[in-house]
C-alpha positions in Angstrom: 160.6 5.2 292.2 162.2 5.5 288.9 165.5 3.2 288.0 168.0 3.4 285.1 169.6 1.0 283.8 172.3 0.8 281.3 173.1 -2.8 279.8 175.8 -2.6 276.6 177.4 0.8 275.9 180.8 1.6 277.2 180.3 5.0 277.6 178.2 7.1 280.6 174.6 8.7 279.9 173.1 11.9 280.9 169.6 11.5 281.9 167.2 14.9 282.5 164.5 14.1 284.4 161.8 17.1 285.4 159.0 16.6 287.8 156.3 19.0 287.7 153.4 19.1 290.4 150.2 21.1 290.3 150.5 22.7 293.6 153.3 20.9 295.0 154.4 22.0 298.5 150.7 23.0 298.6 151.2 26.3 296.7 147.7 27.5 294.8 148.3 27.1 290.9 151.7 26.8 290.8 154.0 24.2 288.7 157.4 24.2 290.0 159.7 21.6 287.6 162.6 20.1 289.8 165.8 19.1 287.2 167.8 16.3 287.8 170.7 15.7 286.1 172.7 12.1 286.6 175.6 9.8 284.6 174.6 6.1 285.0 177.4 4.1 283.7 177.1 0.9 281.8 175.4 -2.0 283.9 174.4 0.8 286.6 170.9 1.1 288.3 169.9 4.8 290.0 167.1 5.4 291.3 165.2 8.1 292.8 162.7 8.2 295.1 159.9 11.1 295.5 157.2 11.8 297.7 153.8 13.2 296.1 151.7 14.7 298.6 148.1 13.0 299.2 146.4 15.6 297.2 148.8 15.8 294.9 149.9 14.7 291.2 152.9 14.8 289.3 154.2 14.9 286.0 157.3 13.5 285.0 159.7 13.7 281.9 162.8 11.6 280.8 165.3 12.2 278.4 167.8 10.2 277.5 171.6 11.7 276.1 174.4 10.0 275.5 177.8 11.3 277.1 179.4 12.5 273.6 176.5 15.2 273.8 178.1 18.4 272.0 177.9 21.1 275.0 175.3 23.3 272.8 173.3 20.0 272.0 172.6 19.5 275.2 171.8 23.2 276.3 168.9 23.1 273.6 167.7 19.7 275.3 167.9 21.2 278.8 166.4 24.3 277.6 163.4 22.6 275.4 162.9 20.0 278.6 162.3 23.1 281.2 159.6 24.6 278.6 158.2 21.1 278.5 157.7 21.5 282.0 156.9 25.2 282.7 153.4 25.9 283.1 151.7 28.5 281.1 154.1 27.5 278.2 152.9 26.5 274.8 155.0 23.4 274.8 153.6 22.3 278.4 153.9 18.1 278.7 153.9 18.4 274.5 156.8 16.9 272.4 159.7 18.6 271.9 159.8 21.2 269.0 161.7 20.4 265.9 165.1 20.3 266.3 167.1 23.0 263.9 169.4 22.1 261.3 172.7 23.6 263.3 171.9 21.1 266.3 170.6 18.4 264.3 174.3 19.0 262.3 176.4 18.4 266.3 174.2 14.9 266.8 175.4 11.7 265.5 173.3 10.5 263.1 173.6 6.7 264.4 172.6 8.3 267.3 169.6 10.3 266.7 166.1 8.7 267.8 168.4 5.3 268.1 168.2 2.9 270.7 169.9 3.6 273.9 169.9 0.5 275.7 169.3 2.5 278.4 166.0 1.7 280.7 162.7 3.6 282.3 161.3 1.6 285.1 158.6 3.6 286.9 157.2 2.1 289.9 155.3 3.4 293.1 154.8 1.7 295.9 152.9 -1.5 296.3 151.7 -1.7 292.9 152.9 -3.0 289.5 155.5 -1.2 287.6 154.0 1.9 285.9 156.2 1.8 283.0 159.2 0.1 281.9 160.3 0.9 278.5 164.1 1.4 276.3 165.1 5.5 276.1 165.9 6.3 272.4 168.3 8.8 272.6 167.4 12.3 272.1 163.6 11.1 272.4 161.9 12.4 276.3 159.5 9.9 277.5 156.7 11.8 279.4 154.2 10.2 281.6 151.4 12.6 283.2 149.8 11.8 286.6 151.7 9.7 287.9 149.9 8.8 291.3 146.5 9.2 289.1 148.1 6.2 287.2 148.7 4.2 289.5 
């Protein structure tokens, strides 16, 4: 279970969050990345629960974007995120790529890499929490193997 939380800005935030599995739903070398796209206002908790088959692993990646994001800002994030995620790419559970001058231009420079006070708590079942960190905006927070982790 992963939660959200936003403590002290007024405005919403746009979280990405992809799930890869190696062979979820049991399919032979195949990664299938799930997006899912929320708002969590300010003082909100979300979270989400998934269910990781018993032979199974996943891989997850956060993101964090505040809910100013120029429309082409956060198209490039989105975009960048699923090649994160896609198997066979070159940027498979890497860092994201540099970002170019016209979108680093569209981002608020307060803003960039700055703290989000917005929250990660990763947790499974019965055991201590997995991670709980601060999101920086514009900054994905990838944890592999999740169950292996744990």
């Amino acid at each position: 279970m992963s939660t959200y939380r936003r403590s002290t800005r007024a405005c919403f935030l746009t979280c990405l969050l992809y799930l890869t599995a190696a062979s979820f739903f049991l399919l032979a070398d195949t990664s299938n990345a799930y997006p899912i796209i929320t708002d969590v206002g300010e003082a909100d908790v979300k979270c989400f629960n998934f269910n990781v088959p018993d032979d199974d692993d996943a891989h997850m990646v956060f993101i964090a974007l505040p809910d100013n994001v120029d429309d082409e800002v956060e198209e490039w994030f989105n975009t960048q995120m699923n090649e994160m995620t896609r198997k066979g790419s070159n940027n498979f559970m890497k860092s994201l790529p540099q970002v170019s001058k016209e979108i680093h231009d569209k981002i608020s420079g307060d803003e960039y890499n700055g703290r989000s006070n917005v929250y990660l708590k990763l947790t499974v079942p019965k055991r201590p929490v997995l991670r709980h960190q601060m999101f920086m905006w514009y900054a994905p927070v990838v944890v592999m193997n999740v169950v292996k982790a744990a």
